[in-house]
C-alpha positions as CSV (number, residue, x, y, z in Angstrom):
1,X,0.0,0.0,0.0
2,X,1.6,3.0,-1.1
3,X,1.6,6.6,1.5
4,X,-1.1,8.0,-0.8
5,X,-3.3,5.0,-0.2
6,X,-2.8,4.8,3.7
7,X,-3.9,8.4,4.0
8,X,-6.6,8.4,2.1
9,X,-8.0,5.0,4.2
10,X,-7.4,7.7,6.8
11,X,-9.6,10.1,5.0
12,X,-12.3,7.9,4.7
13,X,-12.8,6.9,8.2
14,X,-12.4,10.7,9.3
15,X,-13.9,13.0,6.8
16,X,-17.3,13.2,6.2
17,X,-18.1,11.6,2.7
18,X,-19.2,14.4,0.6
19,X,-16.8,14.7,-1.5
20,X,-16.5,10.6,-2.3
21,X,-13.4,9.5,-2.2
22,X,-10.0,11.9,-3.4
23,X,-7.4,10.1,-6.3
24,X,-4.9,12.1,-4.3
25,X,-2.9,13.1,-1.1
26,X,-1.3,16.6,-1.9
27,X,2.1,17.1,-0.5
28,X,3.0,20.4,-1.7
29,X,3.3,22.6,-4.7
30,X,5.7,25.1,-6.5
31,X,4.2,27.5,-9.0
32,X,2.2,25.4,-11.5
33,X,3.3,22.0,-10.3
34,X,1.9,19.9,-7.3
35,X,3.4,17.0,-5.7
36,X,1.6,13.5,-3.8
37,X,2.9,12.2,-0.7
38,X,4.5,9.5,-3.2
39,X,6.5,12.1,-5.0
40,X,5.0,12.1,-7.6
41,X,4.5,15.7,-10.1
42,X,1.4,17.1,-11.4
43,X,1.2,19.8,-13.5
44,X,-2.2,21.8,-12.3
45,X,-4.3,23.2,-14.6
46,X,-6.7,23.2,-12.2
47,X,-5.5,25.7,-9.9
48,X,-7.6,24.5,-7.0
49,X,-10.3,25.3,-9.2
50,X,-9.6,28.5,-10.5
51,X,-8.2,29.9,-6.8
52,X,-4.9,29.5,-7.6
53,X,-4.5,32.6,-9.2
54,X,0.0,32.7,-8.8
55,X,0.0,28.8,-8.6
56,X,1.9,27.4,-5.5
57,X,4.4,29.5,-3.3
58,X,4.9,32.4,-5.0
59,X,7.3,35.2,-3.7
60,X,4.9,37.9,-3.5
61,X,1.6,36.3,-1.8
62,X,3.9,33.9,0.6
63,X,5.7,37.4,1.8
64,X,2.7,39.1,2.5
65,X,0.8,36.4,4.9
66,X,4.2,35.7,6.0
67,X,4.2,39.6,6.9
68,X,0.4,39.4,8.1
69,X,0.6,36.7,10.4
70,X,3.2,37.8,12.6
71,X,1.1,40.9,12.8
72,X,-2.1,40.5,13.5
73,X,-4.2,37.3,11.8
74,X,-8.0,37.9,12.9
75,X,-9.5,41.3,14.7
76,X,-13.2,40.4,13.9
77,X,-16.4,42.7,12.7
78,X,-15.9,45.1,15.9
79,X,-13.0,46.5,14.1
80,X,-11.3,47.6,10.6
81,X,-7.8,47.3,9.2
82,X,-5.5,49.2,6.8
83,X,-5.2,46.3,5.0
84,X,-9.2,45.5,4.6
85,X,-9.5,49.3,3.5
86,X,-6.5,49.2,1.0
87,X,-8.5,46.1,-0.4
88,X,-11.8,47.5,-1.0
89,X,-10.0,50.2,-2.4
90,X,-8.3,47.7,-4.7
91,X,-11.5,46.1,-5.7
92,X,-13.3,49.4,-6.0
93,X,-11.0,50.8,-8.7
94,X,-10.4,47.4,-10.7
95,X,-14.0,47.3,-11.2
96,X,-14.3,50.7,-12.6
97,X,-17.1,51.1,-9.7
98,X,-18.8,54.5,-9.8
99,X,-18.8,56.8,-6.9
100,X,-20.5,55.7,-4.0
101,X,-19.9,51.9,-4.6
102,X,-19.1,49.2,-1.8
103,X,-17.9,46.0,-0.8
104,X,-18.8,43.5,1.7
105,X,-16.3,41.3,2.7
106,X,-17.0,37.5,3.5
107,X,-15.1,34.0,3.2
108,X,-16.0,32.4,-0.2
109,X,-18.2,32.4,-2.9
110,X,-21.2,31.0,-1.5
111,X,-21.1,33.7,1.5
112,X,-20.9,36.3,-1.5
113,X,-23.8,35.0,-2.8
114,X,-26.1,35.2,0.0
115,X,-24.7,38.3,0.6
116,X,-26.4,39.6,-3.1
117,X,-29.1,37.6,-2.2
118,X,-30.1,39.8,0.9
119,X,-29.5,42.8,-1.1
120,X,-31.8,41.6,-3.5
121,X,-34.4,41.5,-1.1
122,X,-33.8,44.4,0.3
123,X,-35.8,46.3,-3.0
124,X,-39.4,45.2,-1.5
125,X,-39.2,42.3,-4.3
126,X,-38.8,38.4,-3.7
127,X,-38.6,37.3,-7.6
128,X,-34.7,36.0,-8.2
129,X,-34.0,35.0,-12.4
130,X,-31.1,32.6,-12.1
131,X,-30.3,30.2,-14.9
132,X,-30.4,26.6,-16.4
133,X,-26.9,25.2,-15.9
134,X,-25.9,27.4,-12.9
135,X,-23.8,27.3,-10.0
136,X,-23.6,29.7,-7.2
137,X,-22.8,27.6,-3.9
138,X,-23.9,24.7,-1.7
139,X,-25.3,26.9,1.5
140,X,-29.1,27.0,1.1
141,X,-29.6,30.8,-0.4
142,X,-26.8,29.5,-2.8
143,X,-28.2,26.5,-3.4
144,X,-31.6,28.3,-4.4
145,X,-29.9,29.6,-7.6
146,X,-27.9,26.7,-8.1
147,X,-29.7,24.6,-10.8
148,X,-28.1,21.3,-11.1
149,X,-31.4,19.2,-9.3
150,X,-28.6,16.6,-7.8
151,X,-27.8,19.4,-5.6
152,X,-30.9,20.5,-4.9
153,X,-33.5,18.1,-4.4
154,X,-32.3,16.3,-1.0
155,X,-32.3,19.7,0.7
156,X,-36.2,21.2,-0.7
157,X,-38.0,23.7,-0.1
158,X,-35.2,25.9,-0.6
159,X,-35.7,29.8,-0.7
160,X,-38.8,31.1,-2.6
161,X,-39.3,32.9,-5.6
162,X,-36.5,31.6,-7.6
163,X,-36.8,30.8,-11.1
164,X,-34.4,28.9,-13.8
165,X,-34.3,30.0,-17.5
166,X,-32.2,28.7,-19.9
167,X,-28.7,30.7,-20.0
168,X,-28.1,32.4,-23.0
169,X,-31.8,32.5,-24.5
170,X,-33.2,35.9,-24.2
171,X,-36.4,35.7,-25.2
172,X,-36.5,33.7,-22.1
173,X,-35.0,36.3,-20.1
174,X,-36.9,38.7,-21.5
175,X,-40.3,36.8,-20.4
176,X,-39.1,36.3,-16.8
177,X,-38.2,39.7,-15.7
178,X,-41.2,42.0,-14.0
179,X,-42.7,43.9,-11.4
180,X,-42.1,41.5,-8.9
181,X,-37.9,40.6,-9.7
182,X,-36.0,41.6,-7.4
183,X,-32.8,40.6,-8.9
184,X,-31.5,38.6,-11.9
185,X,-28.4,36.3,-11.5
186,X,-25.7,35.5,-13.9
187,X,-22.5,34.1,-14.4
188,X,-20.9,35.8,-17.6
189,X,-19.2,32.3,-18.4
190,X,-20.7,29.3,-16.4
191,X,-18.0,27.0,-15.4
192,X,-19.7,24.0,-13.5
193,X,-22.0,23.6,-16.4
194,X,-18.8,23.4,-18.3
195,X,-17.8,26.9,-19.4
196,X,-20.9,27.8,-20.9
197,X,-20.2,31.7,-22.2
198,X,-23.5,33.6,-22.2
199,X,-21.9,36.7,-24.5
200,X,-21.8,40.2,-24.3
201,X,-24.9,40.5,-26.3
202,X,-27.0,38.3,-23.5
203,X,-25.4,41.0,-20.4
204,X,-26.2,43.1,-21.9
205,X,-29.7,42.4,-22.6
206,X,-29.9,41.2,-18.7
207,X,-28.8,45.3,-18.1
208,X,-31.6,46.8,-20.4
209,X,-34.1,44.2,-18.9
210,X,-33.4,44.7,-15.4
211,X,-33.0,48.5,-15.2
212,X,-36.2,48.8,-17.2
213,X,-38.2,46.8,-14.5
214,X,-36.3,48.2,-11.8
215,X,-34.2,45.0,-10.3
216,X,-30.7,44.2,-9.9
217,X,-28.2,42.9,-12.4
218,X,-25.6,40.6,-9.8
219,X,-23.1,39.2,-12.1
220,X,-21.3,36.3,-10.4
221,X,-17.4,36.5,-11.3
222,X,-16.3,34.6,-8.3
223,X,-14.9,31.9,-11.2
224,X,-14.3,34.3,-14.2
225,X,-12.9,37.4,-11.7
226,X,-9.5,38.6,-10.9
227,X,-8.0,37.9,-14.3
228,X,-8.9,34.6,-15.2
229,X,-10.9,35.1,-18.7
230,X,-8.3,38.4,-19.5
231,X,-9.3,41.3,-18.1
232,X,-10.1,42.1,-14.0
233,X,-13.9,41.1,-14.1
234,X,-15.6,39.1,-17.6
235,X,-18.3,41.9,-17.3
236,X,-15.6,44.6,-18.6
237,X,-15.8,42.5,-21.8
238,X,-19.5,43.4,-22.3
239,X,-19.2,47.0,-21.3
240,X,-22.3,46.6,-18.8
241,X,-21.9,48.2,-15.3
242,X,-23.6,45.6,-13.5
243,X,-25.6,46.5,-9.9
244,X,-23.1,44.1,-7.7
245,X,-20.7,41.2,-8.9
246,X,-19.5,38.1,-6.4
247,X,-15.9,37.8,-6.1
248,X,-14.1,34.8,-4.5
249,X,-11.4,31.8,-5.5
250,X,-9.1,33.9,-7.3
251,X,-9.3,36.9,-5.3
252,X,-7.1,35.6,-2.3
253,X,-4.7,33.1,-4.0
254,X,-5.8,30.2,-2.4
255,X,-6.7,32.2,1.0
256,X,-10.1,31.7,1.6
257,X,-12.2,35.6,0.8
258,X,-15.1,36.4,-1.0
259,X,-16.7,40.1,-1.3
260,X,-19.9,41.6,-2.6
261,X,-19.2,44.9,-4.5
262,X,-22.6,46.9,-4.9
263,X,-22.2,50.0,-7.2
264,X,-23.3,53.3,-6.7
265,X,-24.9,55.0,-3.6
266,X,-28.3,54.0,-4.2
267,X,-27.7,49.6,-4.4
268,X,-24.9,50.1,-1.9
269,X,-27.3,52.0,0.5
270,X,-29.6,49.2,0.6
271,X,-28.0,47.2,3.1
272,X,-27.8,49.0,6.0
273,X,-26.0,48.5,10.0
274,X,-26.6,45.4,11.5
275,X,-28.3,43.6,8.5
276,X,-25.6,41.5,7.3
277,X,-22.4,40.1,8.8
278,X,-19.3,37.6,9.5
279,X,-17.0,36.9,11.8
280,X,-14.1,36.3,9.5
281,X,-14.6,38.5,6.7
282,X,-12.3,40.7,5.6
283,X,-9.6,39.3,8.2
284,X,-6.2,40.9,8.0
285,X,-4.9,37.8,6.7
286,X,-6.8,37.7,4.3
287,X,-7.2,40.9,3.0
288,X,-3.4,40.9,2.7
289,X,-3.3,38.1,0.3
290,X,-6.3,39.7,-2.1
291,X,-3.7,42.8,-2.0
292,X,-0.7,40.6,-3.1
293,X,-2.9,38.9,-5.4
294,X,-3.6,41.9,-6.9
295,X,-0.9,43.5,-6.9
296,X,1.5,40.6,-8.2
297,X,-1.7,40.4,-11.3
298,X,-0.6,44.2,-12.2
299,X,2.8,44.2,-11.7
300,X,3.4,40.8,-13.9
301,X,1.2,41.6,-16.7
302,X,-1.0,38.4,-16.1
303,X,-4.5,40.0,-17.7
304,X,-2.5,40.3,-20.7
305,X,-1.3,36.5,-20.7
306,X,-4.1,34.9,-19.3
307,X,-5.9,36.3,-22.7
308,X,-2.8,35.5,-24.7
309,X,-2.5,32.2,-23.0
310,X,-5.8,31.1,-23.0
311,X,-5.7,31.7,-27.2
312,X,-2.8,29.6,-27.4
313,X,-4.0,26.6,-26.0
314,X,-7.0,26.8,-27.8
315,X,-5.2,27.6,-31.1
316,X,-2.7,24.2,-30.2
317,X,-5.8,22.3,-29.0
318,X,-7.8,22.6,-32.8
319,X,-4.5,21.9,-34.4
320,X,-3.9,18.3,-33.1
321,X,-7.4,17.5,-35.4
322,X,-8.4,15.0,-33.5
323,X,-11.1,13.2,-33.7
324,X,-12.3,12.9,-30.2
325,X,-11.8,17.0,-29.8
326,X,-14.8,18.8,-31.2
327,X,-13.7,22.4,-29.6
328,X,-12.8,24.4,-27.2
329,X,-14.6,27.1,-25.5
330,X,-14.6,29.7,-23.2
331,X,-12.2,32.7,-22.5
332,X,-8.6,33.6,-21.0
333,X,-7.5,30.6,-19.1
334,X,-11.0,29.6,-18.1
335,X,-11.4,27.2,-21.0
336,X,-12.9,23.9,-21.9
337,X,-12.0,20.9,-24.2
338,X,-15.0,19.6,-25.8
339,X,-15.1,16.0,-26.5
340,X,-17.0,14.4,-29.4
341,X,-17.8,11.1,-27.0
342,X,-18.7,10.9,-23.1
343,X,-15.2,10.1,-21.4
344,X,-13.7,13.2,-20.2
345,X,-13.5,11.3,-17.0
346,X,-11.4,8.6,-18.2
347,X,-9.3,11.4,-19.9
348,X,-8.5,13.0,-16.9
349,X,-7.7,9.9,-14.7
350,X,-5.2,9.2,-18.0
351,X,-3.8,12.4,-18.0
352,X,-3.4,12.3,-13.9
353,X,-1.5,9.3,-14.4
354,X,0.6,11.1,-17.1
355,X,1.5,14.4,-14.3
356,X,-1.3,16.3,-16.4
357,X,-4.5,17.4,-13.2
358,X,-7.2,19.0,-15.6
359,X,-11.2,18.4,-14.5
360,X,-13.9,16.2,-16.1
361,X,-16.5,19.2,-15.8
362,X,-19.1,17.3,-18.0
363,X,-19.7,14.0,-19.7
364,X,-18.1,15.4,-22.5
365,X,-15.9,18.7,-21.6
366,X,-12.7,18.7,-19.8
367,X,-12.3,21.9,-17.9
368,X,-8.8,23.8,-17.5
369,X,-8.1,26.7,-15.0
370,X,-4.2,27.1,-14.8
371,X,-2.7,29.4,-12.6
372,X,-2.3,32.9,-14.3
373,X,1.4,32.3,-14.3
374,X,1.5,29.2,-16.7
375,X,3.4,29.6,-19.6
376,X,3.4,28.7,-22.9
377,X,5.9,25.9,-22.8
378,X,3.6,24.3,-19.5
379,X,0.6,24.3,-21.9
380,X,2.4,22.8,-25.0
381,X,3.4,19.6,-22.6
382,X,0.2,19.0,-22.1
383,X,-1.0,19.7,-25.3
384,X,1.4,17.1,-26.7
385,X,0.6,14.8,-24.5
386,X,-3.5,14.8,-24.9
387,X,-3.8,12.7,-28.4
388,X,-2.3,9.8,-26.3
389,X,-4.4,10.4,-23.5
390,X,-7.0,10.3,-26.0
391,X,-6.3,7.8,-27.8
392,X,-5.8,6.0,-25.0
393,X,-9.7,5.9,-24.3
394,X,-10.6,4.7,-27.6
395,X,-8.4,1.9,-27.7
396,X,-10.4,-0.8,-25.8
397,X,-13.1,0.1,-28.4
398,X,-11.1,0.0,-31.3
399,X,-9.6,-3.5,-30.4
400,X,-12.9,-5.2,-29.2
């Protein structure tokens, strides 16, 4: 039995099951590479699921929690920091928020999310347009919007009011916003349905619709934010100025913060002292890293190669030809490999075993979410690699 296999038994009889049973014991990691307990090296193009914004260890965000711990880690709600200010600052001005704009700090997605869900109810109106295919957390506000039924069915009724239209259809849209929304939903690409990409056309649509009747327009970026599809925030792309976005994963480099940024006076004004709250949120820890992480995203030029990065795997991807490969979608390094035949599951156990960690999103889509900092030559390995990993999965069929 090797380490990897004695830990995980471990695992098992400790861990509460929910997330089955892991392939892997994670060691350590050193910009885009991982390592088991075994030794053995992965590179991740993953990223943690799109959290990893610098990869593993880097310089900058390793300084500054070094820095931040020794300081102060936690002060809670009954007080502020310099670095908390500093990053709603931050946040503020890479959104291009208007005057009189806010953020709400919390600990992940999910808590960003019920966050906008409050402020959504905060207009008088109890009507939330989500969509078909999306996912916006696990808690049970979250889980409200969240479409996939797997998710939702063991834990009904969940939060009234909520209804699903299919993403990217806006006649659809169009029939589900009225008097009574309070607030429609989006993710400008959806990732768990398997980088979905709605287009600037359908934002901004969702804009018109909702300040005709008078909602909110909450974008969720908490996948596609802090440079991952090529600029700060996938709404710049549409040029919409959205009511509030969710921001998470990326943000903190693999330190766990999330924030609600409302724009404007008037959205921002709607949730008011004592109506909304955490304990952690905005911790100086924490805040510290979404500075670095920031920070280290100007400073290296990473909007600029996550765009120029995500083209070129796409680009290397449709040159192969392969047969099983019917495209790839999505944008910047939030991208998916289509597959003309359900066994992107078995592709990615074959490309684990080959050091390659990349995510069966769908039957049929592989999903990849590098670190910002991946370059060109990381990319091409695996790019070289994937008609073997392919063909490996269409052998047994081939001989039979």
């Amino acid at each position: 039995m090797t380490h990897n296999d004695e830990l995980l038994a471990r695992y098992e009889s400790s861990v509460l099951g929910v997330f089955g049973r892991p392939p892997l014991v994670l060691s350590h990691g050193d910009g885009c590479y991982v390592w088991d307990v075994d030794g053995h090296r992965y590179l991740d193009l993953v990223g943690g699921i799109a959290v990893n914004a610098l990869g593993h260890g880097h310089p900058a965000l390793v300084s500054a929690v070094s820095k931040q711990a020794g300081e102060a880690i936690h002060i809670s709600n009954l007080f502020t920091s310099p670095a908390q200010i500093a990053l709603a600052e931050r946040l503020l001005g890479i959104a291009g928020a208007p005057e009189g704009s806010r953020v709400f700090f919390a600990n992940s997605g999910a808590e960003a999310i019920e966050a906008a869900i409050k402020l959504s109810r905060r207009t008088g109106r109890t009507g939330i347009v989500a969509a078909e295919g999306a996912f916006h957390g696990r808690t049970t506000g979250a889980l409200a919007l969240t479409h996939k039924a797997a998710y939702r069915e063991p834990f009904t009724p969940l939060l009234p009011g909520v209804s699903h239209v299919p993403y990217g259809d806006e006649e659809a849209l169009r029939a589900a916003v009225g008097p009574e929304t309070g607030a429609v939903v989006l993710e400008p690409v959806q990732g768990e349905a398997g980088v979905l990409d709605g287009g600037a056309a359908y934002l901004r649509l969702a804009r018109e619709l909702t300040s005709a009747a008078g909602a909110l327009l909450v974008l969720d970026e908490i996948q596609t934010g802090i440079g991952r599809t090529g600029t700060w925030f996938a709404f710049q792309q549409a040029g919409v100025v959205p009511d509030a976005i969710t921001v998470a994963k990326g943000l903190g480099g693999g330190v766990p913060v999330g924030a609600l940024v409302t724009f404007g006076p008037e959205v921002s004004g709607l949730l008011t002292a004592g109506q909304h709250g955490s304990t952690f949120g905005g911790n100086p820890l924490a805040a510290a890293a979404g500075l670095a992480v920031i920070d280290t995203i100007e400073s290296e030029g990473l909007l600029a190669h996550a765009a120029l990065a995500g083209e070129h795997l796409a680009e290397a991807v449709a040159a192969l030809h392969h047969p099983l490969v019917s495209g790839v979608r999505g944008r910047g390094l939030l991208r998916a490999i289509t597959l003309t035949a359900p066994v992107a599951a078995q592709v990615a156990a074959s490309a684990r075993d080959a050091g390659f960690i990349v995510n069966p999103v769908a039957p049929d889509a592989l999903r990849l979410a590098p670190p910002l900092v991946v370059t060109l030559e990381q990319l091409d390995t695996f790019v070289a690699a994937l008609p073997g990993l392919l063909d490996a999965t269409t052998a047994p069929e081939e001989t039979s």
